[in-house]
Phi, psi and omega in degrees: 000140189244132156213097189296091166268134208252297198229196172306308178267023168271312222278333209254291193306326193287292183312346194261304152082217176290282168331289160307330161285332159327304202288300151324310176256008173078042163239121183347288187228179170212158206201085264233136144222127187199144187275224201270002166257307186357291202289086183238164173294315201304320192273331180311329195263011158248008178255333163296314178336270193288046176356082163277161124290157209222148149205102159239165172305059117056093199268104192284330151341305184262313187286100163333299182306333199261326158336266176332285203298328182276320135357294198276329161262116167312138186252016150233056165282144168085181205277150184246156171287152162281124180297123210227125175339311186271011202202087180303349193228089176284138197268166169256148184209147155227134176253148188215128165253118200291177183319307201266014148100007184264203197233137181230153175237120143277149184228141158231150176252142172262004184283272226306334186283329154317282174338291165314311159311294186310303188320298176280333138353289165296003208264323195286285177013301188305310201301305189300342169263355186253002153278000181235020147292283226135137170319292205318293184336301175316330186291144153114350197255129187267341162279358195243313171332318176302332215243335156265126189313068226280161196094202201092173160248336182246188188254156094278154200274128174300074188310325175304289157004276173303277165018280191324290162347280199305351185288325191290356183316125152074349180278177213176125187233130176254163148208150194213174192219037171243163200292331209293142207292203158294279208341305180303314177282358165276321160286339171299326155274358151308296164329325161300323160296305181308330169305324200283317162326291196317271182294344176301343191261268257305295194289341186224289149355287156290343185044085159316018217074177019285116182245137194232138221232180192216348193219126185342316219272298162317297164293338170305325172287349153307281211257009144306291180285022166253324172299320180326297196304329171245036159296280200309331191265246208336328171280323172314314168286325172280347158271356194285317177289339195285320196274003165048045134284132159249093210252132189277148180296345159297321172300311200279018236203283192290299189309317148329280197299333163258038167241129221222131157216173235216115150297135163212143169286106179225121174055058143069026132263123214281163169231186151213117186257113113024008193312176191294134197244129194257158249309314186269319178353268177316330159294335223258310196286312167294340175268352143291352185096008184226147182273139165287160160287140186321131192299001198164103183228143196285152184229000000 
């Protein structure tokens, strides 16, 4: 189950739930995955309460321990995902138990940890050129703050900082209290991006809402035609790969909306004219399975 907490009442809410859906559909266990608001004492010690299973995220930052955990062991070590046709970039896991008995997965990616490199590269790069300008340049910039130390008389790049830095490249640390291996609990909270995949076109793609409702009913119907809406887009894209098109969805939007047809009268008799179907239009129509309509037809 995916439940993203934010605030007090996503944390007062998520058990209650959980619990009724346990209770309703008659399900067995539960296994709780969630990313960094999650992870609070207050909500961890009622998901131990009902012995739940848990895979949450880890704040690597913040958690002494977790700090320590990321510090201290080379990832690249311990057991690996099996590389998949579909999935260019496979994590690495080492499982580690920490001081207080609990069990931590570290996972690193390596695309992502490049990325994290470049990324603070280009970020230190800016200071260092902008120290032999003069300090002023520096003030007020808030990517250049991290990496300089404050007091002095002058900015220097904080060499430690980075280091520091460079340990968190691409990583990410869970911890759970299920039988399951690192791997497994590293693909499992892979699963969690895909819920997130999932809802991301409902919102932003489909422009999805906010639309705000007063009555059962009207949500149910919210949110039956907004999964509808993303069935019909996921069948769209899977007839679309069978037809080896990458078609972007914004394309397929715009062109779709402006093919438009028109009634005209001619010697007192209606047509229907057709406009022109323009750039993706025709692909889109074919990989359903449906003829565009005639450019001109009697009505």
């Amino acid at each position: 189950m995916k439940h993203a907490l934010g605030n007090t009442a996503d944390v007062k809410s998520m058990v209650p739930i959980v619990d009724r859906l346990q209770s309703r559909l008659g399900i067995g266990s539960v296994c709780i995955v969630a990313d960094r608001g999650m992870i609070s004492a207050e909500i961890l010690a009622e998901v131990e309460l009902r012995k739940w299973q848990y895979i949450l995220v880890v704040r690597m930052r913040s958690s002494t321990e977790a700090k320590a955990v990321v510090a201290g062991r080379p990832l690249c070590r311990g057991a690996s995902e099996k590389r998949q046709r579909d999935d260019p970039s496979p994590l690495k896991v080492i499982q580690v138990w920490g001081e207080d008995a609990r069990r931590y997965v570290v996972c690193v990616n390596e695309d992502q940890a490049s990325k994290d490199r470049r990324d603070r590269e280009a970020v230190v790069a800016a200071p260092r050129d902008a120290l032999r300008q003069g300090d002023k340049s520096l003030v007020g910039n808030k990517e250049y703050r991290k990496y300089l130390p404050t007091g002095g008389k002058q900015f220097t790049v904080d060499e430690e900082k980075i280091r520091e830095e460079a340990r968190y490249d691409g990583k990410w640390v869970l911890t759970t209290n299920t039988d399951l291996t690192a791997t497994e609990v590293a693909l499992k909270y892979k699963q969690l991006w895909m819920v997130g995949d999932v809802f991301r076109p409902m919102k932003s793609l489909l422009d999805n809402g906010p639309i705000y409702h007063k009555c059962d009913e009207t949500i149910r119907w919210h949110v039956f035609c907004s999964f509808l809406a993303l069935l019909l887009r996921q069948e769209l894209n899977d007839r679309l790969v069978r037809k080896e098109w990458k078609l972007e969805w914004a394309d397929i939007i715009r062109d779709l909306d402006n093919l438009v047809e028109m009634e005209v009268a001619i010697s007192g008799k209606g047509y229907v004219f057709r406009g022109q179907s323009s750039g993706v239009a025709g692909k889109v129509f074919q990989a359903c399975g449906v003829a565009l309509p005639p450019v001109l037809r009697s009505c």
